[in-house]
C-alpha positions as protocol buffer text, in pm:
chain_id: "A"
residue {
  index: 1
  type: UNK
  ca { x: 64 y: -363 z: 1448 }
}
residue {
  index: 2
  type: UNK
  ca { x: -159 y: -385 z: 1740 }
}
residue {
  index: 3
  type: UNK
  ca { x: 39 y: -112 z: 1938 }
}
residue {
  index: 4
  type: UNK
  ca { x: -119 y: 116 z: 1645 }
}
residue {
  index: 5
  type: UNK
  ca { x: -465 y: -4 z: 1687 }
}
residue {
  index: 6
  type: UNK
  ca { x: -481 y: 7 z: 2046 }
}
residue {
  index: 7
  type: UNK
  ca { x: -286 y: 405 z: 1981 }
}
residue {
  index: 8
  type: UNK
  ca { x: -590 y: 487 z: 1740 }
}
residue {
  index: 9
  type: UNK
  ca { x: -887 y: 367 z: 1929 }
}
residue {
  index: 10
  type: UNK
  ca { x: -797 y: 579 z: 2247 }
}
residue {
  index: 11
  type: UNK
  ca { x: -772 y: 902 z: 1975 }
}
residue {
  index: 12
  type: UNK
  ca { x: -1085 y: 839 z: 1914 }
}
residue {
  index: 13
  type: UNK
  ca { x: -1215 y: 853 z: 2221 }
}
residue {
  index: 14
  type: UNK
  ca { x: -1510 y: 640 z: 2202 }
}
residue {
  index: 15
  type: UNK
  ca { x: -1824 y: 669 z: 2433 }
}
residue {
  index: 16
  type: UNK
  ca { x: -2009 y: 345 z: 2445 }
}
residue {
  index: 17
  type: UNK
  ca { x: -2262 y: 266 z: 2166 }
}
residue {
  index: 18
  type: UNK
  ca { x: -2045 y: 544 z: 1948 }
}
residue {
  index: 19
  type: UNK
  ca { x: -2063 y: 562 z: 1614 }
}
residue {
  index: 20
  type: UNK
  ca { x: -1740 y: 493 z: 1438 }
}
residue {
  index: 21
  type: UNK
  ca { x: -1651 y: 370 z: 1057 }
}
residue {
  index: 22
  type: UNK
  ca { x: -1331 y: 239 z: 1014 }
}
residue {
  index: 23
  type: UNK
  ca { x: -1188 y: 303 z: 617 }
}
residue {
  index: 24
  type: UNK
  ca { x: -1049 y: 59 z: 428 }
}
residue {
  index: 25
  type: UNK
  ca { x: -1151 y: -211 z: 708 }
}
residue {
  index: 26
  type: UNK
  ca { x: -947 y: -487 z: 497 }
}
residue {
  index: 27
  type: UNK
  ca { x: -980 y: -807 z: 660 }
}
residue {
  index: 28
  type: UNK
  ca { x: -1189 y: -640 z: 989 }
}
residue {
  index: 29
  type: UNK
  ca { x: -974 y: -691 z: 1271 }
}
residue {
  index: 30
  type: UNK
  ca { x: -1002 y: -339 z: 1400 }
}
residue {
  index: 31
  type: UNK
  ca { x: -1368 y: -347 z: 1328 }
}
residue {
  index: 32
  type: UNK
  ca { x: -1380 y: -625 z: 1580 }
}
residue {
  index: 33
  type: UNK
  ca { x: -1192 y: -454 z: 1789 }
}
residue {
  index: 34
  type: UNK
  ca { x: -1374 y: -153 z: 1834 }
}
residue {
  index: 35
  type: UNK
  ca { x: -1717 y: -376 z: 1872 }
}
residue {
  index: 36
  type: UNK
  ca { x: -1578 y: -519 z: 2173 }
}
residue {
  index: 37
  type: UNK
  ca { x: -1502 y: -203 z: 2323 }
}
residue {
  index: 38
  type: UNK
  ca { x: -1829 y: -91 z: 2299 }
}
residue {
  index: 39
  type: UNK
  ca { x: -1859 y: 93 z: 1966 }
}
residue {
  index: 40
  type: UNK
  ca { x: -2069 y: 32 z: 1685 }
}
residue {
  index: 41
  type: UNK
  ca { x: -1802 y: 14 z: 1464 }
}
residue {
  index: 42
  type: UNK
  ca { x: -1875 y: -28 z: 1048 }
}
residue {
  index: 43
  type: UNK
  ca { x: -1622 y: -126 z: 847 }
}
residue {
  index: 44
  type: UNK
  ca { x: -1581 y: 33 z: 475 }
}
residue {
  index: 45
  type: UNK
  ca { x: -1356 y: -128 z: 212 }
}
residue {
  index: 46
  type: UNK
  ca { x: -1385 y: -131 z: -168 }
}
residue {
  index: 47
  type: UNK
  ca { x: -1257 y: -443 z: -247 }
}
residue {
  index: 48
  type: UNK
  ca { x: -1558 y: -716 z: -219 }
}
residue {
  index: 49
  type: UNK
  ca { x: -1313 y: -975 z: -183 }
}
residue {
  index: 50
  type: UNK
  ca { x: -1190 y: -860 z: 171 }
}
residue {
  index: 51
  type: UNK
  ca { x: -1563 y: -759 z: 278 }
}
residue {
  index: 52
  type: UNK
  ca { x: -1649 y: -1121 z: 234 }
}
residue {
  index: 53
  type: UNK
  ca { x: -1304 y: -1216 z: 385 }
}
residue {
  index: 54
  type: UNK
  ca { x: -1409 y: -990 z: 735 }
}
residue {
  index: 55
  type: UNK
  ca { x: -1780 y: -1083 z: 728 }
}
residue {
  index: 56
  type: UNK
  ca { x: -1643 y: -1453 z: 734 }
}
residue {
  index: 57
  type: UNK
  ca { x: -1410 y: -1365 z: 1005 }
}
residue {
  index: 58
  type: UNK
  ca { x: -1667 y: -1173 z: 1226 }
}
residue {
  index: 59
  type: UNK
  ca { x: -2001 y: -1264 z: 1099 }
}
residue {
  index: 60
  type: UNK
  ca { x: -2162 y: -1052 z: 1387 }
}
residue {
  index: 61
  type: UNK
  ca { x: -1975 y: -698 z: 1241 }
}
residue {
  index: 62
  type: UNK
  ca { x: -2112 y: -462 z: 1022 }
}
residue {
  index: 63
  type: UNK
  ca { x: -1900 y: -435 z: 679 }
}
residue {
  index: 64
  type: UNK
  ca { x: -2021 y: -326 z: 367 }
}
residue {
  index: 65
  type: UNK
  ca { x: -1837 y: -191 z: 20 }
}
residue {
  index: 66
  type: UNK
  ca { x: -1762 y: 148 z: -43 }
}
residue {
  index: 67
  type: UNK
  ca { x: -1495 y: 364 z: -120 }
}
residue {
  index: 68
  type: UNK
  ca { x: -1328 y: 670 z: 108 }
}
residue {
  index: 69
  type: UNK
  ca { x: -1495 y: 942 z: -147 }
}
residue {
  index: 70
  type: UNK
  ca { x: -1816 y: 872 z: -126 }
}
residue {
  index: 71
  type: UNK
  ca { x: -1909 y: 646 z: 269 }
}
residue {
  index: 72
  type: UNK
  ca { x: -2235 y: 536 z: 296 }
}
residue {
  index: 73
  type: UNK
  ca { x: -2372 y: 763 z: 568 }
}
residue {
  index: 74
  type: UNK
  ca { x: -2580 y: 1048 z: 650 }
}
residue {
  index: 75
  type: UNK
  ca { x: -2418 y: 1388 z: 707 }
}
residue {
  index: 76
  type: UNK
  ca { x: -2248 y: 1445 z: 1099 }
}
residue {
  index: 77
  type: UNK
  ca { x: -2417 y: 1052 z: 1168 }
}
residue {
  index: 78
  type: UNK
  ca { x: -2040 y: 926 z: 1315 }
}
residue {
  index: 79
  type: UNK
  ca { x: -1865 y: 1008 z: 1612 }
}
residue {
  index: 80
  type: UNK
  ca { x: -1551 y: 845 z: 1458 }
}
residue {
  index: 81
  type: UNK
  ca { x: -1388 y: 819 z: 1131 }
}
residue {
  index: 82
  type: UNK
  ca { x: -1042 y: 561 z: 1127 }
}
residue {
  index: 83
  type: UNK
  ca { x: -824 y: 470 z: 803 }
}
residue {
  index: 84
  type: UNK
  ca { x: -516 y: 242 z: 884 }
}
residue {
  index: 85
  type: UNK
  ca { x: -233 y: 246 z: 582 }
}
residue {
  index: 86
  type: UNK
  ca { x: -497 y: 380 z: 356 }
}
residue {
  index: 87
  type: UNK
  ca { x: -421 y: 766 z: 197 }
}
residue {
  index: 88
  type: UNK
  ca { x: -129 y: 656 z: 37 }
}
residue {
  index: 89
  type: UNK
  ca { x: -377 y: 462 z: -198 }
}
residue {
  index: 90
  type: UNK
  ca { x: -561 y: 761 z: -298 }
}
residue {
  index: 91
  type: UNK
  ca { x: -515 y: 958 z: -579 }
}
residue {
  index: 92
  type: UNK
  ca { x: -706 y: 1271 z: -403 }
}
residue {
  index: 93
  type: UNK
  ca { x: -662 y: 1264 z: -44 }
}
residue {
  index: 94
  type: UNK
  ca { x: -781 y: 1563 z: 14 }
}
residue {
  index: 95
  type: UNK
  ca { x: -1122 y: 1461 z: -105 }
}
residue {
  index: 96
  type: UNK
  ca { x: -1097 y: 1192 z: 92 }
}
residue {
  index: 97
  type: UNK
  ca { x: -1073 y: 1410 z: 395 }
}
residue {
  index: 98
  type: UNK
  ca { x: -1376 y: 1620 z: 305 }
}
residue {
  index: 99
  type: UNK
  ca { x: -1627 y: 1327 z: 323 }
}
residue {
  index: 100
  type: UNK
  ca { x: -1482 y: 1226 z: 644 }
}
residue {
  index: 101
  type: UNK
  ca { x: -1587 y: 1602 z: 767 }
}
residue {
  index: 102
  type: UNK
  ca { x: -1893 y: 1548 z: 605 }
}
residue {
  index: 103
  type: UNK
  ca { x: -1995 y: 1222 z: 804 }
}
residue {
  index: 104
  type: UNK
  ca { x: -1831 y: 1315 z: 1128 }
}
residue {
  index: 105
  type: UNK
  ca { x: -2106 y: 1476 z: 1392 }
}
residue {
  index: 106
  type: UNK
  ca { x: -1940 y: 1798 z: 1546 }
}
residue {
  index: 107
  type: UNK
  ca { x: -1641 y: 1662 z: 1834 }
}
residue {
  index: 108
  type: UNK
  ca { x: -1618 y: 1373 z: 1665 }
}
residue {
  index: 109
  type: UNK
  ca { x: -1284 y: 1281 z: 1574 }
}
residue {
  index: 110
  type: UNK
  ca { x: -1069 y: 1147 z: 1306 }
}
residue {
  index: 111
  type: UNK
  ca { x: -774 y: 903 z: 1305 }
}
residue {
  index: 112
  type: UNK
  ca { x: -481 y: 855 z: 986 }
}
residue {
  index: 113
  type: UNK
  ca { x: -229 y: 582 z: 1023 }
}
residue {
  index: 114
  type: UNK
  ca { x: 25 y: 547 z: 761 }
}
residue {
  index: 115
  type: UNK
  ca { x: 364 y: 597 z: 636 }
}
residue {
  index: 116
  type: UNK
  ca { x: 596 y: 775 z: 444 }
}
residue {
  index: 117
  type: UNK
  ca { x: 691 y: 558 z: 175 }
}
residue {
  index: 118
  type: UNK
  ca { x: 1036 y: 745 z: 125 }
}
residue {
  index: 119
  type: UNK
  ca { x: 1151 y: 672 z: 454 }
}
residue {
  index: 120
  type: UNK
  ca { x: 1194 y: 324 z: 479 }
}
residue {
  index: 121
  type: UNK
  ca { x: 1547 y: 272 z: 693 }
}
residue {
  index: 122
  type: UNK
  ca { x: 1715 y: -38 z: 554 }
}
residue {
  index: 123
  type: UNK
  ca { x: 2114 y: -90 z: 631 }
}
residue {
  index: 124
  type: UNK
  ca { x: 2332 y: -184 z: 348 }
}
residue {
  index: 125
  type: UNK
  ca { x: 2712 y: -197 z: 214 }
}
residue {
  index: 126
  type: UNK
  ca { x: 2548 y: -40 z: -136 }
}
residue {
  index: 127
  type: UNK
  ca { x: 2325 y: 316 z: 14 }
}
residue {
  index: 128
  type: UNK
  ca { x: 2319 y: 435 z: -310 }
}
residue {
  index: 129
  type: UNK
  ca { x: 2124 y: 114 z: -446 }
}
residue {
  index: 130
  type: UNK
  ca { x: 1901 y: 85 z: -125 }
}
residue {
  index: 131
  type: UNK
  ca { x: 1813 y: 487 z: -188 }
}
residue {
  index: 132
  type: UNK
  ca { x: 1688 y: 419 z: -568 }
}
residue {
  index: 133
  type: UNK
  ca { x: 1408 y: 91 z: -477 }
}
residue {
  index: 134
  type: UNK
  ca { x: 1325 y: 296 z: -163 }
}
residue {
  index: 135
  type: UNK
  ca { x: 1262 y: 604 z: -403 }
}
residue {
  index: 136
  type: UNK
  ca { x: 1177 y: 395 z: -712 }
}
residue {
  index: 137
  type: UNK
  ca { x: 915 y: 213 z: -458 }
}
residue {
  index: 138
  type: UNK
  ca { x: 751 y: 525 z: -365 }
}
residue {
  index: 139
  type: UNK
  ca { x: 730 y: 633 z: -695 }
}
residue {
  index: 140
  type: UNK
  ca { x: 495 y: 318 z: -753 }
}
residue {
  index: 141
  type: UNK
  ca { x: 225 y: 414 z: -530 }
}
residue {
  index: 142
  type: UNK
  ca { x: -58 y: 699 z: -612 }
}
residue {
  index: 143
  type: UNK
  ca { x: 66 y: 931 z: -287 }
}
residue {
  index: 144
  type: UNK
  ca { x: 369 y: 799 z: -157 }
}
residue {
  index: 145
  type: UNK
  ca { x: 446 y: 1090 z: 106 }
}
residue {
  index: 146
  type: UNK
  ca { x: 71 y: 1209 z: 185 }
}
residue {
  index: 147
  type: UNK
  ca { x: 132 y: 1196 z: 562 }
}
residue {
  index: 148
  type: UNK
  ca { x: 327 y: 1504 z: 523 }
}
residue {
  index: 149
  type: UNK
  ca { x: 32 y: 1654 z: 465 }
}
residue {
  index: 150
  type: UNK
  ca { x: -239 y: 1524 z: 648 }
}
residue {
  index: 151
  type: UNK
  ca { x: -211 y: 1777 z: 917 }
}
residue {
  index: 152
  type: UNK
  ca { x: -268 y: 2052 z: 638 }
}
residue {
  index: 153
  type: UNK
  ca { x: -509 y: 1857 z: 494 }
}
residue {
  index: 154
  type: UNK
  ca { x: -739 y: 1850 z: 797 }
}
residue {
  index: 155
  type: UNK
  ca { x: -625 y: 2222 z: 882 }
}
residue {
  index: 156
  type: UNK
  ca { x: -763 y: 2306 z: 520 }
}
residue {
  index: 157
  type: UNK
  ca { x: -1073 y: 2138 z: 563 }
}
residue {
  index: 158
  type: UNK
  ca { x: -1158 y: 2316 z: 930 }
}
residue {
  index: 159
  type: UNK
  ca { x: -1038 y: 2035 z: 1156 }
}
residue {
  index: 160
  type: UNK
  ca { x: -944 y: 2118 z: 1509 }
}
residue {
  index: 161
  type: UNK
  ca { x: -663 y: 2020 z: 1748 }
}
residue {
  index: 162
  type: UNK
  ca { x: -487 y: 1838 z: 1469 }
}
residue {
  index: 163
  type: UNK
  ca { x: -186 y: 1625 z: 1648 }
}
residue {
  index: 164
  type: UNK
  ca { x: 62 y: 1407 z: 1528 }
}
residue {
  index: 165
  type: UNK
  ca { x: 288 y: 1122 z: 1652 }
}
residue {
  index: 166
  type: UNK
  ca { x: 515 y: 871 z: 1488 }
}
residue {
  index: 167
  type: UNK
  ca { x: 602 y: 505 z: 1602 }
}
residue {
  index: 168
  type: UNK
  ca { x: 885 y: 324 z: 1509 }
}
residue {
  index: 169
  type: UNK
  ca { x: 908 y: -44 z: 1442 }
}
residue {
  index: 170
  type: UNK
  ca { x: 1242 y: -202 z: 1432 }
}
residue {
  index: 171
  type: UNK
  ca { x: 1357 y: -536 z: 1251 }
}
residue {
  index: 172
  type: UNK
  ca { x: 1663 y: -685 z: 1307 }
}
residue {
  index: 173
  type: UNK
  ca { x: 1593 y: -1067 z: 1217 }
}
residue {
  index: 174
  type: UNK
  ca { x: 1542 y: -1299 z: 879 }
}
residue {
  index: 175
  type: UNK
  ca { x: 1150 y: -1242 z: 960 }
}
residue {
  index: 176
  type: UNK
  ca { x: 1142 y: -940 z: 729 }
}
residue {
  index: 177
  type: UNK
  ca { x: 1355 y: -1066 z: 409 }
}
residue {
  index: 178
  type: UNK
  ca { x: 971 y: -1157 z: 219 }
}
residue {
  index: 179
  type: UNK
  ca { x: 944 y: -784 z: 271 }
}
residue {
  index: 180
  type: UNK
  ca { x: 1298 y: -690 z: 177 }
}
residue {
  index: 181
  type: UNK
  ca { x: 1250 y: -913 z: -126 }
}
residue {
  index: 182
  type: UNK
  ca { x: 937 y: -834 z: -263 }
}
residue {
  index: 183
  type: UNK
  ca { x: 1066 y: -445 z: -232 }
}
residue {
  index: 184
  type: UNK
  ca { x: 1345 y: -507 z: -480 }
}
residue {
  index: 185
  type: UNK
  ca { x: 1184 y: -754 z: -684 }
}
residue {
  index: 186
  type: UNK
  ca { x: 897 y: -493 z: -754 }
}
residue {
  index: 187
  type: UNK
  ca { x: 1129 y: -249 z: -833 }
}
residue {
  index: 188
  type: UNK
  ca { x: 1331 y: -478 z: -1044 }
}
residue {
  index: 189
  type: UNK
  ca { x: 1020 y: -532 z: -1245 }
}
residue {
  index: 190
  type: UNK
  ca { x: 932 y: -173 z: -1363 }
}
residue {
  index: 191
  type: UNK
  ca { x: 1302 y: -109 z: -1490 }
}
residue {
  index: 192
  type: UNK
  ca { x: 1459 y: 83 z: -1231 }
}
residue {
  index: 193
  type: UNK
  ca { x: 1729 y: -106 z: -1118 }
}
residue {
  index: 194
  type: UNK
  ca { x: 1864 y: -434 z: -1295 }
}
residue {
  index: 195
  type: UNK
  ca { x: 1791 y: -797 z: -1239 }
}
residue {
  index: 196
  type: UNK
  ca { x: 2175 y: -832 z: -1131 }
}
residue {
  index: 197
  type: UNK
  ca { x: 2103 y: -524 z: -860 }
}
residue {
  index: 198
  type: UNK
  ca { x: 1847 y: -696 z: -730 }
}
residue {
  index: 199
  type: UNK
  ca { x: 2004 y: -1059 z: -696 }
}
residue {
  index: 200
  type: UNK
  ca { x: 2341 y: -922 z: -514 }
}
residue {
  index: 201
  type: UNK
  ca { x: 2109 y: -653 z: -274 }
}
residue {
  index: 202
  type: UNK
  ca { x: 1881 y: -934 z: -238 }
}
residue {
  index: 203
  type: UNK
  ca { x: 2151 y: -1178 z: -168 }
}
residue {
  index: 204
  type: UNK
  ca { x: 2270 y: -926 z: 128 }
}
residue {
  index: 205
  type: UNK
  ca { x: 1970 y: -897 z: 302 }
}
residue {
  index: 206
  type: UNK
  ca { x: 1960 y: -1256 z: 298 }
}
residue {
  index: 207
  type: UNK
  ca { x: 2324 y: -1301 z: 470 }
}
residue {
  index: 208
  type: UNK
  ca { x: 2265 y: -987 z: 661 }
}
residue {
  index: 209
  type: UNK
  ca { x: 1960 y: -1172 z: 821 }
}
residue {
  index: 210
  type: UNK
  ca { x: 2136 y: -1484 z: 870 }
}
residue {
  index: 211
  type: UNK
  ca { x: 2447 y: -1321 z: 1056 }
}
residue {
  index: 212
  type: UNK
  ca { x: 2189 y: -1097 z: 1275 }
}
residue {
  index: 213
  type: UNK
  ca { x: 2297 y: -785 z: 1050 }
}
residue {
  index: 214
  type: UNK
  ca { x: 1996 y: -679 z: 959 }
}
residue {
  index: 215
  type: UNK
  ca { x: 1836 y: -368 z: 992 }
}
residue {
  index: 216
  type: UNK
  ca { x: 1476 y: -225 z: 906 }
}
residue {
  index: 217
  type: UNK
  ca { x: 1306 y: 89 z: 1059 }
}
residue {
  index: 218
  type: UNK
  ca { x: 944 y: 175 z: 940 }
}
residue {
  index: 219
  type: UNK
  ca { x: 856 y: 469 z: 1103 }
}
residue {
  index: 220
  type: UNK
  ca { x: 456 y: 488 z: 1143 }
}
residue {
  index: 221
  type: UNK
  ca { x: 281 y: 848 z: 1153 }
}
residue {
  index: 222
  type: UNK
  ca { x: -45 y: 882 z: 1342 }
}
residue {
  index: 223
  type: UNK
  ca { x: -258 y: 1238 z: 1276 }
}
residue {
  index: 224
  type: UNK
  ca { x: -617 y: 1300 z: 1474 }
}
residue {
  index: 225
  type: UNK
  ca { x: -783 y: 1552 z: 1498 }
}
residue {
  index: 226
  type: UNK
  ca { x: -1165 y: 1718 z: 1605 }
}
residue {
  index: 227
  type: UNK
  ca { x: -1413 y: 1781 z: 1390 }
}
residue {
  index: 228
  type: UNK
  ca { x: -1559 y: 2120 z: 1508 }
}
């Protein structure tokens, strides 16, 4: 969502030749991004496969593997500290947010983006069915609602001027039925709803989609704050 990306990279309020590492970089994009606008952005991920992915992509960035709990940097040697759809993967985000104190330099700031996995808005004739695989979805990922507590988080850890903001995306065409899909088919797969449940709510997303029924929110929660 490049309407994210742009939102994050004026939170963190980069002076030219800043300091920034962007946290669980992925492919890079953002890394890129931030490079053009000046920054010396790094990107961390801990997945070698996308670090040789983004240093294909943008041979001229700086990515290297690492992990969220434990960045390769000095202490207070970044002005800015970014992780895009990234805490909800961690089994301790609160340690997470501790090393991102540690390498920030005092006023520099920090960026979250990420969502609440229970609070995926999907229309449906069956809610009861579309509220067990949004739930039963959540419950397959290590910290389904941690931006619910990222502002206490960075609170606890001595953060300043913590803000938050939420964007919503809305779908409303066939374009998001892989998505839809792969939600219920995942589900499906660890026993929480039946193969028939998922054929017949699969099957109306599908007609939904094709009739211009459909309907997907994702709301999207940004938190920054100020290292002091």
């Amino acid at each position: 969502m490049r309407e994210l990306r742009t939102r994050s990279y004026e939170l963190l309020d980069l002076a030219p030749d800043a300091a920034v590492v962007d946290v669980g970089c992925g492919a890079g994009r953002a890394v890129a991004e931030m490079d053009e606008q000046g920054a010396r952005a790094v990107g961390i991920d801990p997945a070698e496969r996308m670090i040789s992915l983004a240093r294909e992509r943008w041979p001229s960035a700086d990515f290297r593997v690492a992990d969220a709990y434990d960045l390769p940097f000095e202490d207070a040697s970044v002005h800015g500290y970014r992780a895009d759809k990234v805490y909800h993967t961690l089994d301790d985000p609160a340690r997470a947010v501790a090393e991102a104190r540690r390498v920030l330099s005092p006023g520099g700031r920090i960026v979250l983006i990420g969502q609440d996995w229970d609070t995926l808005l999907i229309e449906s004739d069956d809610a009861a069915l579309t509220r067990t695989i949004v739930h039963a979805r959540a419950d397959m990922i290590p910290t389904p609602r941690v931006v619910r507590r990222q502002r206490q988080l960075l609170l606890d850890e001595g953060f300043a001027d913590v803000k938050m903001e939420v964007h919503t995306s809305i779908s409303t065409g066939p374009a998001m039925l892989p998505v839809l899909t792969d939600l219920a088919t995942k589900v499906q797969s660890v026993g929480a709803i039946t193969e028939a449940q998922a054929e017949a709510w699969i099957a109306e997303q599908q007609e939904r989609g094709q009739n211009g029924r459909l309907f997907f929110a994702l709301p999207m929660f940004i938190t920054a704050a100020t290292r002091p």
